[in-house]
Backbone bond lengths (Angstrom), bond angles and torsions (degrees), N, CA, C in turn:
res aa  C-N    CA-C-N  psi(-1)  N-CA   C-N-CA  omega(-1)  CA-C   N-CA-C  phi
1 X - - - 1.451 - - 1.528 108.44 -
2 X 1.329 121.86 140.81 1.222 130.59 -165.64 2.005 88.08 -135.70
3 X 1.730 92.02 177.23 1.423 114.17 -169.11 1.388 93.48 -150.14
4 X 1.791 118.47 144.68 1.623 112.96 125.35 1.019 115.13 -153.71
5 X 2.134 85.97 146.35 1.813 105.77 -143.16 1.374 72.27 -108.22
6 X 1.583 113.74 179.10 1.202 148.23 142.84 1.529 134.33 -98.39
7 X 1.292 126.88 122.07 1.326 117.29 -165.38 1.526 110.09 -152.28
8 X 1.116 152.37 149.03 1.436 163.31 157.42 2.043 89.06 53.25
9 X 1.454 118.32 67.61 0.910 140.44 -165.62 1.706 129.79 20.73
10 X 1.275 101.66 28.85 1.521 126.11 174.42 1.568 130.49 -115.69
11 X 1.584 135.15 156.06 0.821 117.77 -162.15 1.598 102.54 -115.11
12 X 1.481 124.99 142.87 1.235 119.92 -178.51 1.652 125.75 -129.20
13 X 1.348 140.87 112.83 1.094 112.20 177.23 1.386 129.35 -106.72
14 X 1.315 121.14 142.40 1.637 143.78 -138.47 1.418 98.86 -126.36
15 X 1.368 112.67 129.72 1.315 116.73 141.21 2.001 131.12 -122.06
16 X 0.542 137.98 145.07 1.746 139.66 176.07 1.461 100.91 -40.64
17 X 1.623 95.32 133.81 1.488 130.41 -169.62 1.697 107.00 68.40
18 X 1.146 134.74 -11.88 1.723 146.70 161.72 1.675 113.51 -39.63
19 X 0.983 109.48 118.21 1.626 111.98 -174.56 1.773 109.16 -113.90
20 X 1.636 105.33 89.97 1.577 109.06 172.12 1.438 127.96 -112.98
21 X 1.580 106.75 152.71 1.315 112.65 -158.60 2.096 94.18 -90.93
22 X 1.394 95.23 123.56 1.366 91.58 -171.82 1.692 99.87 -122.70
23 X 1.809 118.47 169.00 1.425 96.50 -160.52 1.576 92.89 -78.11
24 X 1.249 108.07 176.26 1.043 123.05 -177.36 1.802 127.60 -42.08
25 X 1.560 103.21 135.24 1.343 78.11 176.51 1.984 87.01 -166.29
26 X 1.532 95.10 146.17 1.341 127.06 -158.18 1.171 125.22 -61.73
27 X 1.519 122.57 51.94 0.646 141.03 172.95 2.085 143.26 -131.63
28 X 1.043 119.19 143.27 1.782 93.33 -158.92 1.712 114.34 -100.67
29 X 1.474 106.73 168.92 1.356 80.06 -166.84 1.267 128.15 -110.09
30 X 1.623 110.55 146.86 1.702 121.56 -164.64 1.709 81.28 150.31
31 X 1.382 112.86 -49.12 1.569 114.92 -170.66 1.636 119.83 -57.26
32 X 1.540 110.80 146.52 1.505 116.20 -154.28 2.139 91.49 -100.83
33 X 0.759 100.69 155.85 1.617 111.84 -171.02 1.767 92.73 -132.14
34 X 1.607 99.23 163.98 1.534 112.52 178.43 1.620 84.39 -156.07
35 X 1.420 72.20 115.29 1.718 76.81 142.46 1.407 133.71 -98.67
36 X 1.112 144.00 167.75 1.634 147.59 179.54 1.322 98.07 -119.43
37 X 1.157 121.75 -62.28 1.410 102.75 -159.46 1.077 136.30 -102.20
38 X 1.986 100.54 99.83 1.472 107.24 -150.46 1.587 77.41 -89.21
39 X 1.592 115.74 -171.91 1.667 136.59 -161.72 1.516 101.08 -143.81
40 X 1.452 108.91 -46.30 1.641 117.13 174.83 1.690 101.59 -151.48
41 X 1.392 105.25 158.70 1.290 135.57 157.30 1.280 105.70 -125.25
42 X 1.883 127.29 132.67 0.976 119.11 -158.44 1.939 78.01 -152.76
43 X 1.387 116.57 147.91 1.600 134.98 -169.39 1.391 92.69 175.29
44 X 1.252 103.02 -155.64 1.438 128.06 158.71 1.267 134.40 -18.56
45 X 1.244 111.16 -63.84 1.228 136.27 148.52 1.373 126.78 -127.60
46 X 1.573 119.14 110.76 1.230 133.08 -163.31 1.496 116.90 -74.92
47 X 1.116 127.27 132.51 1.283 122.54 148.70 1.526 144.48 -110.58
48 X 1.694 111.52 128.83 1.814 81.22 -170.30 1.875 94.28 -128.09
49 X 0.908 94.87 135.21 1.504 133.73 -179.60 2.067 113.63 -48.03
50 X 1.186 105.79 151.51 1.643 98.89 -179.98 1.297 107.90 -148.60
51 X 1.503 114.68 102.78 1.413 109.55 -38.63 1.430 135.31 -63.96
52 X 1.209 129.60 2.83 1.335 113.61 -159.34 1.594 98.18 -140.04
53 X 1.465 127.59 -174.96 1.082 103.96 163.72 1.605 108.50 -126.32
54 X 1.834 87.96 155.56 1.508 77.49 -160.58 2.052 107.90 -89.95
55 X 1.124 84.69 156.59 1.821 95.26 -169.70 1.469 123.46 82.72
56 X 1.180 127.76 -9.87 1.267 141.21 159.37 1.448 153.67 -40.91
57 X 1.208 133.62 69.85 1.537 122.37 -143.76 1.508 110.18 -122.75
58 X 1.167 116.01 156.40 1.689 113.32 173.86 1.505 100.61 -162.44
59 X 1.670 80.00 131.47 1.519 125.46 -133.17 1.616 101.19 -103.18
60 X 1.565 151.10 91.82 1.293 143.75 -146.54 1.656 101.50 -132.62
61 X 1.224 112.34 176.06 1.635 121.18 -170.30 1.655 87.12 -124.03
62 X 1.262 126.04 149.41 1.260 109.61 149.99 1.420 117.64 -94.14
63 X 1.584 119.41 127.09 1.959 108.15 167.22 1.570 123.54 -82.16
64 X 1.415 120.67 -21.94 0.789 118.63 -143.97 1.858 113.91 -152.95
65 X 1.431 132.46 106.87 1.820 114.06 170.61 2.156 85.27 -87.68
66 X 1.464 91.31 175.11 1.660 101.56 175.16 1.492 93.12 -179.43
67 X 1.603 91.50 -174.88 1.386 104.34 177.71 1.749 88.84 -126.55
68 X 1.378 97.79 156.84 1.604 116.24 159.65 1.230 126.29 -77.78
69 X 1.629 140.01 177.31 1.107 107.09 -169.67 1.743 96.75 -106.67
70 X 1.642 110.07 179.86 1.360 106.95 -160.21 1.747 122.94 -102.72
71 X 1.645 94.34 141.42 1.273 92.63 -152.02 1.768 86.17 -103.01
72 X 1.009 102.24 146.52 2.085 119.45 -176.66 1.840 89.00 -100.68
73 X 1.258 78.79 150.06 1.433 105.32 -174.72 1.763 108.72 -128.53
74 X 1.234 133.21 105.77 1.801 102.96 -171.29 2.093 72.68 -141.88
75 X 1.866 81.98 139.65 1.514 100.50 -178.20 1.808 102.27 -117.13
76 X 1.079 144.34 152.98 1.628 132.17 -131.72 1.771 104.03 -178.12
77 X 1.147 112.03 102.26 1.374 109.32 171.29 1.553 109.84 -122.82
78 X 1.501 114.05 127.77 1.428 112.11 -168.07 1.452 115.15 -67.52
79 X 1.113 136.24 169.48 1.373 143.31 163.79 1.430 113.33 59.08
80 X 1.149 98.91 16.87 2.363 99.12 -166.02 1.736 89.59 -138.27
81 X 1.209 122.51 21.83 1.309 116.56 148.72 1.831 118.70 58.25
82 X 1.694 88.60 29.57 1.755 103.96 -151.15 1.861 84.49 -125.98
83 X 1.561 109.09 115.87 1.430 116.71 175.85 1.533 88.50 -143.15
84 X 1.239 111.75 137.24 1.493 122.95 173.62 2.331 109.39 -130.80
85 X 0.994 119.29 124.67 1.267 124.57 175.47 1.237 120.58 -109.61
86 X 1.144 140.85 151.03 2.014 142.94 177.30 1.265 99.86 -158.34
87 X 0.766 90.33 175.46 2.270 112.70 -176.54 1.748 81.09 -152.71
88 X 1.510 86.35 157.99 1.480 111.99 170.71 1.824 101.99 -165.32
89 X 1.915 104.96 134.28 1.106 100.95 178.58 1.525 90.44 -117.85
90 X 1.170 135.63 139.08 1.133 153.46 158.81 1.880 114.76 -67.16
91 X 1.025 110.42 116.58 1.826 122.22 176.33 1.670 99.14 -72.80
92 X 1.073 104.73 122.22 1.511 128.26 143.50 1.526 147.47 -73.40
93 X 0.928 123.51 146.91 1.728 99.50 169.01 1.787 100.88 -135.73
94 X 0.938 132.98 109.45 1.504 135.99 178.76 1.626 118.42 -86.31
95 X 1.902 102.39 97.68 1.659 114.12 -172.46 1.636 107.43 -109.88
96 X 1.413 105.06 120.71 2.012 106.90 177.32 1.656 88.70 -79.81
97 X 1.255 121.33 122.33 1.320 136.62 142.92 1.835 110.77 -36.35
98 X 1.446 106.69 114.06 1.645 112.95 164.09 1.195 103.77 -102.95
99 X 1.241 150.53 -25.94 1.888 130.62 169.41 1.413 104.18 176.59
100 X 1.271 116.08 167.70 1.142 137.88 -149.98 1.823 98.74 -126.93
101 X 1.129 122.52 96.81 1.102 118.61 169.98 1.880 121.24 -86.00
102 X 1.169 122.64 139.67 1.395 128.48 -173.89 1.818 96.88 -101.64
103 X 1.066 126.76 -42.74 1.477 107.72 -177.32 1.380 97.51 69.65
């Protein structure tokens, strides 16, 4: 049995005992998360939602906040003495999926 939720405006798909890095979200870890807004439940017989489905939940632990690793940014115009550099680390939040409820 599989899921896909929506979360920190992206789409992800999950199944039970599955450990994904999702963007960040406010919570610490040991703490249990729900998502609502699943899109599909898909097994046996699949269901997908319009949009969402209704009664549906999946139910996660969080293990883990982090950072991603870092992506350089450098902007460059020749002959004009113009070089610009950045880093950016992107926040994570790392949740093992415990089950997929259909409701």
């Amino acid at each position: 049995m599989y899921a896909v939720i929506e979360t920190g405006g992206k789409q992800y798909r999950v199944s039970p005992g599955e450990v994904v890095e999702l963007e960040k979200l406010n919570a610490e870890p040991g703490a249990e998360v729900v998502f609502e807004q699943v899109l599909m439940v898909g097994g046996e017989k699949p269901v997908v939602g319009a949009p969402t489905v209704s009664g549906a939940k999946v139910i996660g632990e969080v293990v883990a906040q982090g950072k991603g690793d870092k992506v350089m940014i450098q902007k460059y115009r020749r002959r004009k003495t113009y070089c610009r550099l950045r880093g950016h680390r992107q926040l994570y939040t790392s949740v093992k999926i415990k089950e997929i409820q259909t409701g």
